[in-house]
C-alpha positions, -999 to 999 in steps of 0.1 A, spaced: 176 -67 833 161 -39 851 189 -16 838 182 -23 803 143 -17 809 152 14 827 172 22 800 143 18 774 119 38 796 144 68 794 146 71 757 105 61 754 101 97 775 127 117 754 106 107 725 74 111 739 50 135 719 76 126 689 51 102 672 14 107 661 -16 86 674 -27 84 636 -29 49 628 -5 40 596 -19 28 565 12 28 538 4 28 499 30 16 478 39 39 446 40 10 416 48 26 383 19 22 360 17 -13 345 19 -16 306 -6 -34 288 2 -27 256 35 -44 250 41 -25 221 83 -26 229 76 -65 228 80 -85 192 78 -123 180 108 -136 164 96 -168 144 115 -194 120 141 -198 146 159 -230 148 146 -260 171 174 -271 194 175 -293 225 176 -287 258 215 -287 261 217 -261 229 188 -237 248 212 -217 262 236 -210 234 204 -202 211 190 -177 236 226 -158 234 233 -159 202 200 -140 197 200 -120 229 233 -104 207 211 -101 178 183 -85 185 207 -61 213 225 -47 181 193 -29 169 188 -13 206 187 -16 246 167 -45 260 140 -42 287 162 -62 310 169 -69 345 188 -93 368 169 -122 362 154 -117 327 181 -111 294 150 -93 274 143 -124 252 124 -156 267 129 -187 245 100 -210 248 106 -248 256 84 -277 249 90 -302 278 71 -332 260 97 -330 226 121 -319 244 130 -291 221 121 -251 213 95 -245 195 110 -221 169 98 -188 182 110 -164 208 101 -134 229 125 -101 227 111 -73 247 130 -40 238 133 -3 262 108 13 239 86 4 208 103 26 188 135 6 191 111 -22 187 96 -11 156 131 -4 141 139 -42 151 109 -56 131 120 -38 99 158 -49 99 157 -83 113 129 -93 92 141 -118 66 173 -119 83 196 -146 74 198 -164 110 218 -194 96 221 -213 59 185 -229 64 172 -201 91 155 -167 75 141 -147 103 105 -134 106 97 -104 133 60 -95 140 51 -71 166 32 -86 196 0 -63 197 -5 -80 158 9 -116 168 -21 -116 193 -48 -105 165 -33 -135 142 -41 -157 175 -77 -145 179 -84 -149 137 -112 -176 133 -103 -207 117 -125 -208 84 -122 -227 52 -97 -209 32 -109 -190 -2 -88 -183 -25 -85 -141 -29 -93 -129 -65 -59 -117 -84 -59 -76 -89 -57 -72 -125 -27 -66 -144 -16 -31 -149 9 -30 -172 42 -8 -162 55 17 -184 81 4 -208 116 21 -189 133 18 -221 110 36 -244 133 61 -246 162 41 -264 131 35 -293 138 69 -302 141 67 -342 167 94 -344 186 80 -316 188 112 -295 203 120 -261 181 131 -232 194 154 -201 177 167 -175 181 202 -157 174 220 -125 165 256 -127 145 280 -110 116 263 -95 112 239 -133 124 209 -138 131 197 -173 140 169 -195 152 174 -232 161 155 -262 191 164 -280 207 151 -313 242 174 -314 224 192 -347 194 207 -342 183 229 -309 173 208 -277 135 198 -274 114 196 -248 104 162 -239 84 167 -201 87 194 -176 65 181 -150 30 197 -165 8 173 -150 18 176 -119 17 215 -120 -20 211 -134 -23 189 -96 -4 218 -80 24 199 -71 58 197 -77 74 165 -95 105 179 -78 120 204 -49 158 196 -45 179 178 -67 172 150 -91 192 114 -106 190 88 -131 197 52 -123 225 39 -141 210 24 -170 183 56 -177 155 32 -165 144 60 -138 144 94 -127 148 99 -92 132 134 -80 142 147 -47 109 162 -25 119 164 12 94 164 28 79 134 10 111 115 3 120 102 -34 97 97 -62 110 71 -93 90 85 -127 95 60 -161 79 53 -188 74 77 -221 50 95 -201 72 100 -168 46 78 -149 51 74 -113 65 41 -106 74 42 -69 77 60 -43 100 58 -9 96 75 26 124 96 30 118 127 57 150 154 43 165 132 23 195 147 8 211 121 -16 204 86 -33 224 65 -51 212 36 -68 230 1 -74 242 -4 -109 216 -29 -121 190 -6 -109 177 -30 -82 182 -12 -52 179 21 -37 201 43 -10 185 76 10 205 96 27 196 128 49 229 134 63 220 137 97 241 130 122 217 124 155 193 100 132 199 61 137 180 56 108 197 85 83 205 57 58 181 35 42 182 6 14 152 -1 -6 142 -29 -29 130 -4 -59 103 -33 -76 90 -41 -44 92 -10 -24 105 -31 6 132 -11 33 158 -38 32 178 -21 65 185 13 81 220 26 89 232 59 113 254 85 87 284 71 108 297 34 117 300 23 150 335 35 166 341 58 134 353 91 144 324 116 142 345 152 136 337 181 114 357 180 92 356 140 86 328 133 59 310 105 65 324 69 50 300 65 17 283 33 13 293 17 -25 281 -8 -43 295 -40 -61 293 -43 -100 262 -68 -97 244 -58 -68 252 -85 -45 269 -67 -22 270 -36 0 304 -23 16 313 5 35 346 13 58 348 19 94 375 19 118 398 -6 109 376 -27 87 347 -30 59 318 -43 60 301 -58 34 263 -71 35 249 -93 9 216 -85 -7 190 -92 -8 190 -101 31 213 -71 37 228 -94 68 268 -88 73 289 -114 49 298 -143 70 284 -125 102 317 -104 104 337 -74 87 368 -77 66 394 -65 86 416 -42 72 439 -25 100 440 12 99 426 12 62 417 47 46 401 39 14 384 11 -7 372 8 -38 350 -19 -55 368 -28 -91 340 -18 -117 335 -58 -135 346 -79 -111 338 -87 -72 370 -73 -58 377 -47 -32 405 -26 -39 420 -3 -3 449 11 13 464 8 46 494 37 61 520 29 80 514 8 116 542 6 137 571 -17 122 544 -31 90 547 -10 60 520 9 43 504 -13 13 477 -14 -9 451 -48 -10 434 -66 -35 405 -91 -18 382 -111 -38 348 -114 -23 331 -135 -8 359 -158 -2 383 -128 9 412 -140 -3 439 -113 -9 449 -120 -46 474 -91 -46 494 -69 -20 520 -44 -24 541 -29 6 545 6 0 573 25 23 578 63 30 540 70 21 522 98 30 490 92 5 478 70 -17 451 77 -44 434 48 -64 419 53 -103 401 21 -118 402 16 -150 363 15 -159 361 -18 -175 384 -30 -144 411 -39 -168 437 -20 -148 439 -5 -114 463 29 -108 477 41 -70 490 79 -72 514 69 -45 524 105 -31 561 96 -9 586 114 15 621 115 27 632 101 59 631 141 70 596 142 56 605 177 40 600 166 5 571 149 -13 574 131 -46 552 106 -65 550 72 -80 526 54 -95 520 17 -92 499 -1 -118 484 -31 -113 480 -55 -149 444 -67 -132 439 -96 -165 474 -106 -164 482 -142 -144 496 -131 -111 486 -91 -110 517 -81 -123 525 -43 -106 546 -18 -128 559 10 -115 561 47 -132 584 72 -109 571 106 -119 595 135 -106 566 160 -104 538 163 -88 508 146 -99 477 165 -104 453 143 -120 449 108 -137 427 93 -163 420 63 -180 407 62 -211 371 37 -215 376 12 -244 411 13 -243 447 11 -227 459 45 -225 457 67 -198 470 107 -189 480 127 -163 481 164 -151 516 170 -133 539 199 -124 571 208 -105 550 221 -81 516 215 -72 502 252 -75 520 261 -108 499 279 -134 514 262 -162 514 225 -163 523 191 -182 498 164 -197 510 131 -205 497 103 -219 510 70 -216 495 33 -234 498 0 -207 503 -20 -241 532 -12 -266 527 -23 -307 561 -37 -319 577 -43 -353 579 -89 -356 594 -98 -388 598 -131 -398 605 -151 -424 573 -170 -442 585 -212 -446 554 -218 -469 537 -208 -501 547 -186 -529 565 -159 -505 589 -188 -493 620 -169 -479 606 -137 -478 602 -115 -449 569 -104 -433 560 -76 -413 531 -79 -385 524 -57 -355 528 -71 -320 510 -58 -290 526 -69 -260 518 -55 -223 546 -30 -216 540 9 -200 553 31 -226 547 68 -227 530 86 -259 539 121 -259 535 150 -233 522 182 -240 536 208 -227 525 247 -211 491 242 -203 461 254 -183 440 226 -169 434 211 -142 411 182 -150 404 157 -173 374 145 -191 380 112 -216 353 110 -239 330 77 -231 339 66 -268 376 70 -258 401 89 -287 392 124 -274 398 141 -242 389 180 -224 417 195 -207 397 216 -181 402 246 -160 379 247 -137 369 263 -103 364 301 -89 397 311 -97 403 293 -133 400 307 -167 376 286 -178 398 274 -206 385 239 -228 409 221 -246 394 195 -271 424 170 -279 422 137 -303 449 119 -292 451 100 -322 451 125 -350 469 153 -325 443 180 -336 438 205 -306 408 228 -303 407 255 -274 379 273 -262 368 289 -232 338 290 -209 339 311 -181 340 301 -143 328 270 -161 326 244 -128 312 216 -142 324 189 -175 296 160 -185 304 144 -214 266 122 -234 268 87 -230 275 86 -264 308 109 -268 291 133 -292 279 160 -268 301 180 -241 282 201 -219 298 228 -197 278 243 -169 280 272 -140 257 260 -114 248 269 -82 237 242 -45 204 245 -47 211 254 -3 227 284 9 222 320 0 231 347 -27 254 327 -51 287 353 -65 284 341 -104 247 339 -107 250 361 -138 269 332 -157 245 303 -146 236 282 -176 250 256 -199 267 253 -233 267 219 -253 303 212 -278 304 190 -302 328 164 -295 354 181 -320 353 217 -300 322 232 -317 294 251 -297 261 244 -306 240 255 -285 238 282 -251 213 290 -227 219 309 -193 189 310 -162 189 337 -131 193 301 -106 207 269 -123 213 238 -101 216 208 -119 226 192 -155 226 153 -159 228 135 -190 207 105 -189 227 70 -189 224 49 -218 239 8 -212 264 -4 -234 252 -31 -255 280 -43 -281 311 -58 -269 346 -44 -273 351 -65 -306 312 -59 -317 322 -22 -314 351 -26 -336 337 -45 -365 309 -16 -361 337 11 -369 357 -11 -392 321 -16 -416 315 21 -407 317 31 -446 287 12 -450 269 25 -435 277 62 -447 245 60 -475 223 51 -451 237 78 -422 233 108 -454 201 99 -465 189 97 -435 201 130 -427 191 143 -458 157 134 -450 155 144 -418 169 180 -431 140 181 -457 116 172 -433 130 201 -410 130 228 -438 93 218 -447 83 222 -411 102 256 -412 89 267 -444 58 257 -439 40 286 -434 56 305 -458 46 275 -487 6 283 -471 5 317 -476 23 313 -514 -6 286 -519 -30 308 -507 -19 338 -533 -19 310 -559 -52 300 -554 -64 337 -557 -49 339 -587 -65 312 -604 -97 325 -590 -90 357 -605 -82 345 -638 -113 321 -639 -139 348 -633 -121 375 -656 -125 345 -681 -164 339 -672 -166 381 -680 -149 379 -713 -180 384 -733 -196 411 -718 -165 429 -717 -164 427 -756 -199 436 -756 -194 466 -737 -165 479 -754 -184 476 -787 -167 443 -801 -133 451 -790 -113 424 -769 -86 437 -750 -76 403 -747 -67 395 -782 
């Protein structure tokens, strides 16, 4: 014992003088406490489960709410705290969910908010600073709030009351912004460019602009105010969505909702979905998927939209997923899986997804048709030796074409096939066209069943082929009549049956696009690009006429709504810097048969969009239309006779003033040398020069 305290005195004097005689007060370093629980929300209109389902609950919305962002959590708290009611022995249908900051907490309340939780379940988010201001609201006797008073909106189809049933297109040039009317016979009239808003000195647009698919809006792009929706005869203002640098939209095809896009990489929130009556942001998506490769030189998978508007889809990395509107929740909770796919398209009348798959391991490449929602594969097709696959609907969905672009086993040499599918037919029947050249380009033509194609010997040839091929072939039937007066006699009638059969091919020329015309019949071989001719070939592929014409380092082919107006462009992004072919900016308009009728040409020229018109008549309406079309050739001449009188009067009129005027002082004239008729005589002694 007296070693050990011997041993304790040594080491007290080697550290003698070591310690101070200050007497120790510690103070703990907390971080400062928060107050403010502005990274905390209230999830409401959850389900109310027993005790023995608490724990499952609190998980499944633990993964929830951690898909929007990091959780303040530690080791004994998961970031949400599901409140239990002991006497019922239940939740009471509201949760906590505290996240790392409240701007991941803000970014929960606006996507989770009218979630679909489950089939009865619709989510509501508040944020907690509010929920507490709801708590402290006095209970008073409720009154009734007074209705705003209706404000009629502008009528979106005002413009289809046009009398003369003109065309409308808007440009981009300069710093203007303009839309015209246009009838394919007289010049283009001005119809608004934005002079109200220069009178308010500000711009009704600073980047590019769109119409929604029907024509009900236009879409002007401001950046640093987002996108602004005009309608109306008037171009009224009818809404108005936060975009900061937006850089694209694209609206769903029955106009009900609204993408923005600002293409940046390092925002979570670069895409956004908007209900356009409302003005509601549905949901918020980064430019890239989860797990999808984020490269240079890989553009970012586009978001598309179903015919009807019911669903969302875009690809990632090995699967798509769709969301439904208008919850925007993922379909069924999970993707489609699609292993290794590299394209999808949605068919353009009918719920069904369309994609391709390469090679993967020992399963051959193939292309997939899915119906959706139910996601049952109505059609596959294993493809082998592919390199590339490109798919070309028909645009009433009628028919879906895969460019299927295949090697040898010593992958030295590519050829091409193309596999189309019969999407009406019972069964999806696939026919198969083995082309020997290379293909180019492919077409369909709209109201009908033919379609052409741009191919070569070799992909970079100068000259090339065009041929057009019909998916349904009209045959010869005789028969023999058994009743009636031509007993025994033979008849004649024309069969269409659905077999490929090719048309003709023309041969030697200089294109490298096609354009059908919306009406169908009439096509534009194009040139286009820096290094084209420019050259315009205007081909009825009934009647074989062929019109060429030319319009230099011509880049862009829009055909009206209608198929009576081609318009040809040189434009320029309205980003970067000195553009090489700014002195042939502008825009011609054809006639549908090759015929210019109009030019103009700007110092900057960005943009040229005709404005969408829906199709109203049916296939067989449109037919009796053209059948009856003689009918109505009166009616079309005076009308046009009429509306050439009243444009020569308008011309004239000017010239018909003055003539009046001149008239008028001739009568004048006349009356007062009439009035001086007897003093005249009088003067000259009783002679009347007159007589």
């Amino acid at each position: 014992m007296s070693s050990i305290e011997d041993q304790l005195a040594e080491e007290a004097a080697e550290l003698d003088g070591y310690f101070s005689d200050t007497p120790l007060d510690p103070q703990p370093r907390y971080p400062p406490l928060n107050k403010s629980f502005d990274s905390a929300i209230v999830i409401t209109n959850l389900p109310k489960v027993p005790e023995a389902k608490l724990e499952k609950l609190t998980n499944v919305v633990v993964r929830l709410v951690s898909r929007i962002g990091d959780l303040a959590s530690s080791d004994d708290f998961s970031g949400v705290m599901m409140p239990f009611d002991q006497s019922t022995g239940t939740t009471l249908g509201f949760c906590f969910a505290e996240y790392a900051s409240p701007e991941t907490a803000k970014h929960a309340i606006v996507t989770l908010d009218g979630h679909k939780f489950d089939k009865n379940h619709f989510l509501s988010v508040t944020a907690y600073p509010r929920a507490q201001k709801l708590q402290d609201l006095e209970e008073t006797e409720f009154v009734e709030p007074k209705p705003a008073p209706f404000v009629e909106k502008p009528n979106a189809m005002s413009w289809l009351e046009d009398p003369s049933q003109r065309d409308q297109y808007v440009i981009r040039q300069g710093k203007e912004t303009e839309v015209y009317w246009f009838d394919a016979k007289n010049d283009p009239v001005i119809d608004y460019d934005g002079s109200r808003e220069k009178e308010a000195g500000v711009s009704w647009c600073e980047y590019y602009c769109h119409w929604s698919p029907k024509g009900s809006y236009l879409a002007t792009l401001v950046p640093a105010r987002g996108v602004i929706l005009w309608s109306g005869a008037n171009y009224e203002k009818t809404g108005r969505f936060v975009a900061p640098d937006v850089k694209t939209v694209l609206f769903s095809p029955e106009e009900n909702y609204l993408i923005t896009n600002n293409m940046r990489r390092d925002d979570e929130a670069a895409i956004k979905v908007y209900h356009i009556q409302s003005g509601k942001l549905l949901r918020t998506f980064p430019l890239y998927p989860k797990g999808f490769p984020m490269d240079e030189d890989i553009p970012p998978p586009p978001f598309q939209w179903s015919h009807d508007d019911n669903y969302l889809a875009r690809m990632g990395k090995d699967l798509v997923s769709i969301y439904a509107t208008p919850s925007m929740g993922l379909l069924d909770k999970k993707s489609l899986l699609v292993e290794g796919i590299h394209e999808f398209q949605w068919s353009p009348k009918a719920n069904i997804l369309a994609c391709w798959a390469p090679e993967q391991t020992n399963s051959p490449a193939h292309v997939d048709l899915i119906e959706i929602p139910t996601r049952n594969k109505l059609r596959q097709k294993n493809l082998f030796n592919v390199t590339k696959c490109n798919m070309v609907w028909h645009p009433d969905g009628d028919y879906l074409a895969v460019k299927v672009t295949r090697h040898t086993k010593s992958k030295k040499t590519l050829y091409n096939n193309i596999e189309l599918f019969r999407m009406r037919d019972q069964g999806i029947p696939v026919e198969m066209l083995d082309i020997k050249d290379a293909v180019m380009a492919l077409a369909f033509e709209p109201r009908g069943s033919r379609f052409a194609m741009i191919h070569a010997e070799n992909p970079s040839a100068a000259k090339v082929n065009v041929s057009f091929y019909d998916m349904m072939k009209k045959t010869e039937v005789i028969s023999v009549a058994k009743k009636g007066a031509k007993k025994g006699q033979q008849q004649k009638a024309i069969q269409v049956v659905p077999e490929l059969n090719l048309i003709e091919t023309l041969q030697g020329k200089q294109c490298n696009v096609l354009f059908w015309s919306p009406a169908g019949t009439n096509i534009i071989m194009a040139s286009l690009g820096d290094s084209a001719s420019g050259t315009l070939e205007f081909y009825d592929v009934s009647t074989k006429s062929l019109v060429v014409k030319e319009h230099y380092r011509a880049n862009q082919v829009l055909w009206d709504p209608s198929g009576r107006t081609l318009a040809t462009c040189v434009s320029q992004p309205v980003e970067g810097g000195h553009f090489k072919f700014a002195m042939d900016n502008g825009y011609i308009l054809w006639s549908f048969q090759g015929r210019q009728i109009y030019q103009q040409s700007f110092e900057t020229f960005y943009q040229f969009v005709w404005r969408p018109r829906e199709m109203l008549l049916s296939k067989s309406q449109v037919n009796k239309v053209r059948k009856d079309l003689k009918k109505y050739e009166k009616e079309f001449d005076k009308a046009d006779k009429a509306r050439e009188r009243a444009l020569y009067l308008e011309e004239t009129k000017g010239k018909r003033a003055e003539r009046k005027k001149y008239r008028d002082l001739r009568a004048e004239l006349r009356e007062l040398r009439k009035e001086q008729r007897p003093r005249r005589v009088e003067l000259q002694d009783g002679y009347d020069s007159d007589d």
